[in-house]
Structure formats: structure tokens, C-alpha cells
N, C-alpha and C positions, 0 to 999 in steps of 0.2 A: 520375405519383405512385402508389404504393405503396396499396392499401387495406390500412390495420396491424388489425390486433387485437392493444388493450392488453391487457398483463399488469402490469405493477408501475412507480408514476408511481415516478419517480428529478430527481436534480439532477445535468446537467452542467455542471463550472466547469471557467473557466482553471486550470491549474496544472500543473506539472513538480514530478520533484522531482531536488535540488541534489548532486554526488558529488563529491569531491573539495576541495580546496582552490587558492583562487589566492593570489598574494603582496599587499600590503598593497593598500591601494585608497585613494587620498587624497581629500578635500574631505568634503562633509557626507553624513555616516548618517542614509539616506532611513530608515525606516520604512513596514511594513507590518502592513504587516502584515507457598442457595448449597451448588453441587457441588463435590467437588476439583477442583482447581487440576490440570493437567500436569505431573508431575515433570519436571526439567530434567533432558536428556540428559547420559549418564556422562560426555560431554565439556565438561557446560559449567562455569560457574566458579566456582571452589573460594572458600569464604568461610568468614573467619575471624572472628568477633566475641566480644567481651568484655563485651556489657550482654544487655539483654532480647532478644526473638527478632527485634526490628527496633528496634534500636536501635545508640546509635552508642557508642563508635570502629568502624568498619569497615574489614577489609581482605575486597578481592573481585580472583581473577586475573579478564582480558577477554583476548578471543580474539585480542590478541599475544602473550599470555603476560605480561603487565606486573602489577603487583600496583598495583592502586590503593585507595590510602587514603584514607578520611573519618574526619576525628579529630569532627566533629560531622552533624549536619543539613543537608544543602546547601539553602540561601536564594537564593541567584541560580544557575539551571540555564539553559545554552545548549544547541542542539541545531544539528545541521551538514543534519540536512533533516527534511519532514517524517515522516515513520515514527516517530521519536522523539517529534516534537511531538505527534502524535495520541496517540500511547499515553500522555503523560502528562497532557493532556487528559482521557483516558477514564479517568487515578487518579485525578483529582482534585487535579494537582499544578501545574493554570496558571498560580496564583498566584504561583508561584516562577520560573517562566518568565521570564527577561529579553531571551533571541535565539534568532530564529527565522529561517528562509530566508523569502526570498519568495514561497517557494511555498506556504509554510504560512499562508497570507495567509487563506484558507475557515475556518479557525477562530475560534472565537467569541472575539474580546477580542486574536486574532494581531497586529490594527494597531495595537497600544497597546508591542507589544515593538518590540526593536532589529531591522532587516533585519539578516541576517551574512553578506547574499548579497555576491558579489563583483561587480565593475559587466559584465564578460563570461560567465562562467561558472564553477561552483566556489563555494565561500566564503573571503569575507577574513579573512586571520589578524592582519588592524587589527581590523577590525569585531568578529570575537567575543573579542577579546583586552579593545577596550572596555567590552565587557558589564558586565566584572569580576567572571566567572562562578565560582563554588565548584567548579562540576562538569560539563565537557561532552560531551552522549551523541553518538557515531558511530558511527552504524548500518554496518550493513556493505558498504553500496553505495557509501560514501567508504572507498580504498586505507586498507592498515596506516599507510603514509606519512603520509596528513592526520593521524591522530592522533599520529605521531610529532613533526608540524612544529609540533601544536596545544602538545607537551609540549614542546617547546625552546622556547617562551613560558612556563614556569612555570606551565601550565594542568593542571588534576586532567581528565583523560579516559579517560574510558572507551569500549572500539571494542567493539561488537558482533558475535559470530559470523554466519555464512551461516545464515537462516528459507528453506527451503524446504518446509515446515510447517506447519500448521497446532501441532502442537507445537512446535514451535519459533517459533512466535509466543507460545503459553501459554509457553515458557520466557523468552523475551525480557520478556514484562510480567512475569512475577515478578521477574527480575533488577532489572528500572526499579524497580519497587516494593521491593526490597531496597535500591536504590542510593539513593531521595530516602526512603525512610523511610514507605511508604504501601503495606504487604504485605497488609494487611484490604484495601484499594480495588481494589489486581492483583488478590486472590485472588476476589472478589466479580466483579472483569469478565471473569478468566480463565470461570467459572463461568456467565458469562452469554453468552461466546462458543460454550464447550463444547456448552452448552445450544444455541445456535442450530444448533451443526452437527450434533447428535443431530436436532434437528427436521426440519431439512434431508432427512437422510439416513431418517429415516422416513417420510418426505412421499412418497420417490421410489424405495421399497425394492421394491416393486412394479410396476415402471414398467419399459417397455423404457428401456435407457440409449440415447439419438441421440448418433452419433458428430460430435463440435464440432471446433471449430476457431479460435481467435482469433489472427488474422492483423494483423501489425504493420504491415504497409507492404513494397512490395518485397521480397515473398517471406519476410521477416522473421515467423517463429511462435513463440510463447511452449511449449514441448515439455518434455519429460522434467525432473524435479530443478528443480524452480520452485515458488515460491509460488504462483503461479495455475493450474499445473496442478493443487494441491491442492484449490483453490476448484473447479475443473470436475468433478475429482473426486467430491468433497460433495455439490455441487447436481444431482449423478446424470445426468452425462454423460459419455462416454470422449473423451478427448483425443488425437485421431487423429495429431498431432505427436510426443505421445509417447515413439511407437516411432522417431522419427527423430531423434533426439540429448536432450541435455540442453541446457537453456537459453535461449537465444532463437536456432536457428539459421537458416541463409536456406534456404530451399528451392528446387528450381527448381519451374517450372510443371506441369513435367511429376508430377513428385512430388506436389505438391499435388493434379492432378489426380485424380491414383492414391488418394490418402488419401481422397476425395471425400466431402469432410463433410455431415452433414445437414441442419445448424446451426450458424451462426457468430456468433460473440459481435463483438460490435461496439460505439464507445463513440459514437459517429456517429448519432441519430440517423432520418437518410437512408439507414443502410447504403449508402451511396457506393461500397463496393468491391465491391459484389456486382453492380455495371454493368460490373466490369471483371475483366478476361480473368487468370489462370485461374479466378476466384472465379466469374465468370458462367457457366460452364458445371458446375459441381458440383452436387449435388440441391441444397445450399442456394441456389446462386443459381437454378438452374432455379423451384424451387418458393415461391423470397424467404424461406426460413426464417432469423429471423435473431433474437436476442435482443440487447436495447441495456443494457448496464450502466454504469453510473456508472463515467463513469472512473478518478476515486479511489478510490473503494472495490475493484477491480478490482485496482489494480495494482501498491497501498500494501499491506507487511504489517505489520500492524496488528491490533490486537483488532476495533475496526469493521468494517475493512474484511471481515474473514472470516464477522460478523453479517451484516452485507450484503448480499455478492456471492452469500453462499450461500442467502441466503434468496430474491432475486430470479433465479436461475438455478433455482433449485428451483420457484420458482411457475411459471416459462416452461416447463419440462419438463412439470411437471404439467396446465397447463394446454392445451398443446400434444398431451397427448396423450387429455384427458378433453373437451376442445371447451369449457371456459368461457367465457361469455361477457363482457363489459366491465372499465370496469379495479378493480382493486384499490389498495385505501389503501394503501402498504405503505409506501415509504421515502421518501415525500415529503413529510415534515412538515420544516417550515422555521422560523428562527429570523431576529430581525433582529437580526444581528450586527455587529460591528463591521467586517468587513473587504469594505464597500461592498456592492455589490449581486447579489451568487451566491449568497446564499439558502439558503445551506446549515445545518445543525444545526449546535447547538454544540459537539457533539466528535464530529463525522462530518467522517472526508476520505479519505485515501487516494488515494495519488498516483502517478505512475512518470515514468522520462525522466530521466535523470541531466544536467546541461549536462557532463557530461565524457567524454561521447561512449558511455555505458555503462548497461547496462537499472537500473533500478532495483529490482530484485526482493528485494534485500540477499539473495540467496541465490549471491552470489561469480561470478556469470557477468559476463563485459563483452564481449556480444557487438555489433555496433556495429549498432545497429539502428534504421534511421531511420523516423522517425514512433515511436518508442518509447524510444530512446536520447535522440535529441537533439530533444528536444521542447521548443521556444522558448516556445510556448502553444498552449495549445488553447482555441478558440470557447467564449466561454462562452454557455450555452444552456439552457433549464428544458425537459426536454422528459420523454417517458416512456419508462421501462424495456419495450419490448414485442417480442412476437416478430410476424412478418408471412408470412402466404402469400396465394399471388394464388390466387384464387378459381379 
């Protein structure tokens, strides 16, 4: 056994999240479960309105180039995984929420909507067609296609561009928030994300940066042009993957070794992979430096998830390098929600692992990465965010 020194208690839950779409699924639908804002990139989407500054009829393009129309307020909102559901959780727009994947199961009040999962992997186009949705979000981690097969059912959808960003997460909640009508609640959590990553990034401005590394399985690294490289970024550590491609790519051994990080992030935890070859011989496994982050908040982009990840990668840096002692309160406050026993708050998640064989990062990689692509579930387990070295 490990002697750890806590840094930041955290909650690990089961969950994946859902890419793609599969064909109908028959018999009974289970259930489960302020600073400026970000301007949105000159690329994102062009909006055309006719009432108040958030108000409806709406015309907004999405990143097929489709013009989609709200001639009112959408009242029943489906979503194809979670990353959507969490950000509109965090506007304040659950209530409207009718389908969710099963993944999105950790949020507070999730068991009460429709599963749209599909009974393999993907989501059913019976299931969210059920819903009888006004408007459904598809993040960028489900193909152009899902949303195309969603609109040859008569369905108003909208697809989401590639968040490798932290902007472009601030730009994806303003869009949510432009799209259900809730641009005050986007621009208030944009502004409280922002907020946490100024913090972050002042916490640890001073600080040597430890070169990290978050290793998927099988050589499989989260690298260059990703949402979580942005989060390593933040919370003031250099991402030794990086410089070795964009996305999630496999590395060999050998290369890893080369990279030899100081620090590796892990959602485990046991840190399990630091027993094994080539992680066990890099200074982090030599020395067991290792930080455990919530898996959802880690791997989901999302407004939470970039409060989060950044702020518990920020305390393990700082901590790691100033010697504090014992743990800190920080992201383990719990709620009893509705979706059984994970413990999680109620608009905290953040998730990754597409079932359709591709990372979930919505930032347009589908690199086939196992333990991170096709992730069936993960342990669920209450444990703490901490980093460890052996004495």
C-alpha cells in the first residue's frame, strides 16, 4: 500500500459518456437516470434574431452549417450525452430536460428523465424521437451523421463544434444559453468558470510547472489540441504528450519513457498503472507522484468540469511543491440525488468514453482509445483527489 498525502477529497462515479447514434431499440424505455463571458470564436455560429437579446424566434447556424430554427422557447430539451446535460444543468435549464444518456445518470433529478441510450452502444433514434423533444443538443463527440439521422425524424438539432478549450467551452455555454433561452445563467457560470481558472492559474504562477502526463491505458495519452490538455495547462503543469501529436494518441513504451513525467494524473484511486511497465520506471512511478482527479470532471467539457479539474490539479501542484499537510475540503461536498448512490452534487459531472469506440473530449479526435474510448463503466468509488510519494 501506498502512503498518500491527501490533497483534494473528490467523488469517483461510474459513467461513460454516449457518441454516436444506433437504429431504433424496441421493448420498454428504461430510465435513469459576474465577469465577461468569452466571446465566441469568429467561427462559431451565426445568429439571427427578431425579439429581445434572448429572446425567440431564433435562427442560429451549428457546426454542419444547418440553420436551425426556434420559432419559440424549447420546453422539452433532449441531449445525445452528457456534456450537454451538465451544462444545462449548470444554466438552470433541468427542468426542461426530458432525455438524457445513461451516462448522465450522477446528476441530480437525471433518473426522473428518459434514458436515449441505445441497449449496445450509441443512442436510440426510438428513444429520443419519444422524448417528443422541441430541441436536441449534440455535442461534438456524436458524428455530423447522428445529427443528420436525428433530422430525418423531424427533430430541431443542433451539433456542436470541436471545445478543445477552455474557450470554447465559455463559447458552447453561451450558445446553450442562447439556444433554451437562459443567456443571464450561461453568462453568470461562464464568469464563475473564468473566475476559477484566473484562480487556478494564480495559485501556481509562481510555481515550478511538473512535467504530467495522463495515461489512458495501453499507451493511449490525452496530448496536444484537447480539452484536458487545456485543464493540465491551467492547473500549472506541462503536458509532456503534447509535443507528441494531437488528441489521444498511443505512444510506445519507449517514448513514454523518454517523455518521463513527474506526475501523473490518474482517475484510479490506487494509481494501478504506476505498478506497471513503462509508467513504473518514470520519476512518477519511481517516486509515486501521482494526482487522482475525478473522472468526470477531468474528461467532460463542460463548465464544472474546467472549475474542477482546475482547481484540484492546482491544489496538488501547490501542494506538492510547498509540503502542506492533510486534506482539504475542496470538491467533496455531496448531495442526495436522485440517481441512486454516487454521491455526487447536483450539477457536477463530467465524463469521457464514447460507446462508439472514440474519446470523448468533443474536440473532433476519434482516436480509438481503450480504457478511455470504450469505456463500459468505471468502479464506482468515494475516494480522494490526492497526490502520493513514498517516503
Amino acid at each position: 500500500m501506498r502512503d498518500r498525502h491527501v490533497i483534494v477529497m473528490a467523488l469517483l462515479v461510474t459513467t461513460a459518456l454516449l457518441g454516436g447514434v444506433a437504429g431504433p431499440v424496441a421493448g420498454a424505455q428504461p430510465t435513469t437516470e459576474p465577469t465577461p463571458t468569452v466571446d465566441s470564436p469568429s467561427d462559431g455560429p451565426s445568429v439571427s434574431q427578431t425579439d429581445d437579446a434572448c429572446g425567440f424566434p431564433l435562427e442560429i447556424t451549428d457546426a454542419t452549417g444547418t440553420t436551425v430554427t426556434l420559432d419559440e422557447r424549447p420546453e422539452r430539451i433532449t441531449t445525445t450525452n452528457p456534456s450537454a446535460a451538465q451544462t444545462l444543468w449548470e444554466i438552470g435549464a433541468q427542468d426542461r430536460v426530458v432525455g438524457v444518456t445513461q451516462y448522465a445518470a450522477y446528476l441530480d433529478g437525471a433518473s426522473e428523465r428518459a434514458n436515449v441510450s441505445a441497449e449496445g452502444f450509441g443512442v436510440s433514434v426510438e428513444r429520443v424521437v419519444g422524448t417528443e423533444p422541441d430541441l436536441v443538443l449534440v455535442p461534438n463527440a456524436s458524428s455530423a451523421s447522428t445529427a443528420e439521422t436525428l433530422r430525418e425524424q423531424n427533430l430541431t438539432v443542433y451539433h456542436f463544434a470541436a471545445a478543445t478549450s477552455v474557450d470554447d467551452i465559455a463559447a458552447k455555454t453561451e450558445t446553450t444559453g442562447r439556444l433554451v433561452g437562459n443567456c443571464e445563467a450561461a453568462a453568470e457560470t461562464n464568469a464563475e468558470m473564468n473566475q476559477a481558472v484566473a484562480d487556478a492559474e494564480n495559485r501556481t504562477a509562481d510555481l515550478d510547472r511538473p512535467a504530467a502526463l495522463y495515461p489512458l491505458g495501453d499507451g493511449y495519452v490525452a496530448a496536444n489540441n484537447t480539452f484536458i490538455n487545456s485543464i493540465m495547462a491551467v492547473g500549472g503543469v506541462d503536458n509532456v504528450a503534447a509535443a507528441e501529436g494531437d488528441g489521444y494518441p498511443q505512444l510506445s513504451s519507449e517514448v513514454i519513457l523518454q517523455t518521463d513525467p513527474e506526475i501523473v494524473l490518474v482517475t484510479d484511486p490506487e494509481a494501478s498503472i504506476l505498478d506497471e511497465e513503462p509508467y513504473a520506471s518514470t520519476t512518477a512511478g519511481l517516486e509515486d507522484n501521482y494526482v487522482v482527479m475525478n473522472v468526470n470532471y477531468l474528461n467532460q467539457p463542460a463548465p464544472r468540469s474546467v472549475i474542477e479539474s482546475t482547481r484540484t490539479l492546482a491544489t496538488a501542484v501547490e501542494e506538492l511543491q510547498t509540503g502542506g499537510e492533510g486534506a482539504i475540503d475542496g470538491d467533496d461536498e455531496t448531495t442526495d440525488g436522485d440517481d441512486g448512490d454516487d454521491g455526487t452534487r447536483d450539477s457536477d459531472d463530467g465524463t469521457s468514453g464514447g460507446d462508439d469506440g472514440t474519446t470523448d473530449g468533443d474536440d473532433g479526435s476519434e482516436s480509438q482509445a481503450p480504457g478511455f474510448g470504450v469505456v463500459a463503466a468505471l468502479t464506482a468509488a468515494l475516494a480522494a483527489a490526492l497526490i502520493a510519494r513514498r517516503p
